[in-house]
C-alpha positions in Angstrom: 56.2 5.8 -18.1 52.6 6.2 -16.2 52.1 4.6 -12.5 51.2 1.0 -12.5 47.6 0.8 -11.4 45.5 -2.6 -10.7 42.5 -3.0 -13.0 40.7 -5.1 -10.8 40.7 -2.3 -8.1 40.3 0.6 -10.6 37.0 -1.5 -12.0 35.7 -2.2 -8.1 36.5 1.5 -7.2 34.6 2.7 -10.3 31.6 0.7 -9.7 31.4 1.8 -6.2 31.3 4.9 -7.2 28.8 4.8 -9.4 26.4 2.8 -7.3 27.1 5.6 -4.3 25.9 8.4 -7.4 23.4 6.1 -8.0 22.3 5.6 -4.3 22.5 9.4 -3.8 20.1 9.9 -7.0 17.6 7.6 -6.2 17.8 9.3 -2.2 16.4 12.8 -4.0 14.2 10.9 -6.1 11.9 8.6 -3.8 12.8 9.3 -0.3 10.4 10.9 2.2 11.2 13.1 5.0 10.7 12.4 8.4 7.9 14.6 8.8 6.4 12.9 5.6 6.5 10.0 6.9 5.0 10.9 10.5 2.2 12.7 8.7 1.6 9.5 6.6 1.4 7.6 10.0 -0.6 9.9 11.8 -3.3 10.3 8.7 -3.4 6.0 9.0 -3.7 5.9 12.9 -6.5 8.9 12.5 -8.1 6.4 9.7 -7.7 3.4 11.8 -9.1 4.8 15.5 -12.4 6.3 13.1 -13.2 3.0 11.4 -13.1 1.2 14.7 -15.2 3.9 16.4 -17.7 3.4 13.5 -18.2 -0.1 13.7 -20.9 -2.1 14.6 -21.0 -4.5 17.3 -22.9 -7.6 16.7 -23.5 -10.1 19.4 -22.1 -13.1 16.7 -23.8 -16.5 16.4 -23.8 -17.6 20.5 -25.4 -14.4 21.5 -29.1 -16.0 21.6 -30.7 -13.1 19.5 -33.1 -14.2 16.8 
């Protein structure tokens, strides 16, 4: 006769299985590397710091230019 064997665990142990294969798959598919993700920073910062550079200061309503 085979070993007695809890269903309930056997189910929970197979599911976390396959969400950790799961996990793992979607890991390769849509994760970035760190340097990715620095470069992806950096290009934003650069974007950022050269749109502020560019823009034009205007002395707003109470600044008593007409």
């Amino acid at each position: 006769m085979g070993e007695v064997i809890n269903l309930n665990k056997a189910r929970k142990r197979k599911a976390r299985a396959d969400a950790a294969a799961q996990a793992a798959e979607n890991r390769v598919r849509f994760g970035r590397t760190r340097e990715q993700k620095q470069l992806d920073a950096a290009v934003t910062e650069a974007a950022r710091r050269r749109l502020d550079a560019l823009k034009r200061e205007d002395g707003g309503e109470g600044s008593g230019e007409d």
